[in-house]
N, C-alpha and C positions, 0 to 999 in steps of 0.2 A: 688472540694468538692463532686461530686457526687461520685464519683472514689472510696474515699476514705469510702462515706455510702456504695457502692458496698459494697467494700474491710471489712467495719466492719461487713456488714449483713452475709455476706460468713464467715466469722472468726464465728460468735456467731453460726449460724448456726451450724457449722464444731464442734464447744466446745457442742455447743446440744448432736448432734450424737453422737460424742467422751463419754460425761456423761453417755447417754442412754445404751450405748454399758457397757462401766466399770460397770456400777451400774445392767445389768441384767447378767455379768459374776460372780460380788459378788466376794467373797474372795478364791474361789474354787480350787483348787491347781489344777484341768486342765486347768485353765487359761492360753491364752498362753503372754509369758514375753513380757515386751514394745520395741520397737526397741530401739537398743544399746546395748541386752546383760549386762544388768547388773543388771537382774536379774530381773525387773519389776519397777524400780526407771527412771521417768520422769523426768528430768531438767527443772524448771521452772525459766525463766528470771525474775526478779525482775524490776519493771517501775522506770526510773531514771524523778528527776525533766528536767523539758523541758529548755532548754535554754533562757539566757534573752541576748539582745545585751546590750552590753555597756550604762549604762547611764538610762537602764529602770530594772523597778524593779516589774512589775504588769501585768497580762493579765487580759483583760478583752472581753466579747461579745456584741458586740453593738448589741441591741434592737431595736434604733430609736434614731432620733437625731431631735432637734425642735428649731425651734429662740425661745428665750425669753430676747425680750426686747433689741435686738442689740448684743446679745450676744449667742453661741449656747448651748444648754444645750442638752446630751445625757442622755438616758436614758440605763442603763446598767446592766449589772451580771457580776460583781466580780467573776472570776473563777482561779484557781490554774490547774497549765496541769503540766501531767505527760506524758511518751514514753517511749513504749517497747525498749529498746536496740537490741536487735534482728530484730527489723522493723518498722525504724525509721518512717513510716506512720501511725504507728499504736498510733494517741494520744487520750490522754485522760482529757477531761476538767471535773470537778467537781465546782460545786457551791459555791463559797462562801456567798456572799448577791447579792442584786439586789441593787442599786443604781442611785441617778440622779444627775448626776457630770456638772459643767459647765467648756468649755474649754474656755482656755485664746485666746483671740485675734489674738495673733500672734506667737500661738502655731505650731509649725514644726508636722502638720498630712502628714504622706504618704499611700497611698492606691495602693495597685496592679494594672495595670492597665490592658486594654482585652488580651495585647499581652507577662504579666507577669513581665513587670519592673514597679519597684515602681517609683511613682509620686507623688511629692508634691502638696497638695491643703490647700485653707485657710480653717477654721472649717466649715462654713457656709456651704461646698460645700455637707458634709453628710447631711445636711436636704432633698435636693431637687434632690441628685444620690442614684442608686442603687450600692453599691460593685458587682463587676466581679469574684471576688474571695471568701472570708470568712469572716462572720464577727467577727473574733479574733483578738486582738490587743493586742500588747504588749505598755504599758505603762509607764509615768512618770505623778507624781501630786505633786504640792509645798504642805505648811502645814496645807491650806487649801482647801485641798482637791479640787482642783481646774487642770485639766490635762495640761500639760505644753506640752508632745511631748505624740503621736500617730504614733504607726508603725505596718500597718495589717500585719495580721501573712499568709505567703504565704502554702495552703497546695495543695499539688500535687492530 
């Protein structure tokens, strides 16, 4: 997770500079062209949706996760991701709501574990662990909005 704030701080940075520089050359035909030769036209990657595995359909950001009442209730943000195709570390969560979902009992959560392979745990186990990894999940809910499987989202 850090790697990858590196990796965005250095990207946003780098898009500073880059603007700073275009926007004090202005449109001035001494300009010199962008690399590639093709005359001063940039190719800009377009962000593809993020992949889901089989069987989930929702990411979301664990917040916190709490007992209530024998049961675990997380407290969460709804987010939609998007990635650069060009670099595939480069994603992008955007908010959809914030939510407080309760997970089913004998719900299938797996979480990263120190040494990078996922493990399964009962819900309970996010009240009282910290994740080693991110806390992104890709999800599954019946039609009560109730989470049935949890699977964190591994980022490099």
């Amino acid at each position: 997770m850090n790697r990858r704030r590196i990796s965005a701080a250095a990207l946003l940075s780098s898009a500073v500079v880059t603007l700073t520089t275009v926007c004090a050359l202005g449109t001035s035909a001494s300009a010199a062209p962008a690399a590639g030769g093709d005359g001063g036209t940039i190719a800009a990657s377009v962000d593809k949706p993020c992949y889901h595995p089989a069987g989930y359909d929702h990411f979301l950001k664990l917040e916190s996760a709490e007992a209530d009442q024998g049961d675990t209730r997380l407290n969460v943000t709804e987010v939609s991701c998007t990635v650069d195709p060009d670099n595939e570390e480069d994603v992008r969560y955007t908010t959809i709501r914030s939510a407080s979902m309760l997970v089913h009992a004998d719900a299938e959560v797996q979480v990263i574990s120190d040494t990078g392979a996922p493990r399964t745990v009962q819900p309970g186990w996010l009240v009282d662990h910290k994740l080693s990894n991110s806390p992104y999940f890709y999800y599954r809910a019946d039609t009560q909005d109730r989470i049935t499987a949890m699977q964190e989202i591994y980022h490099p």
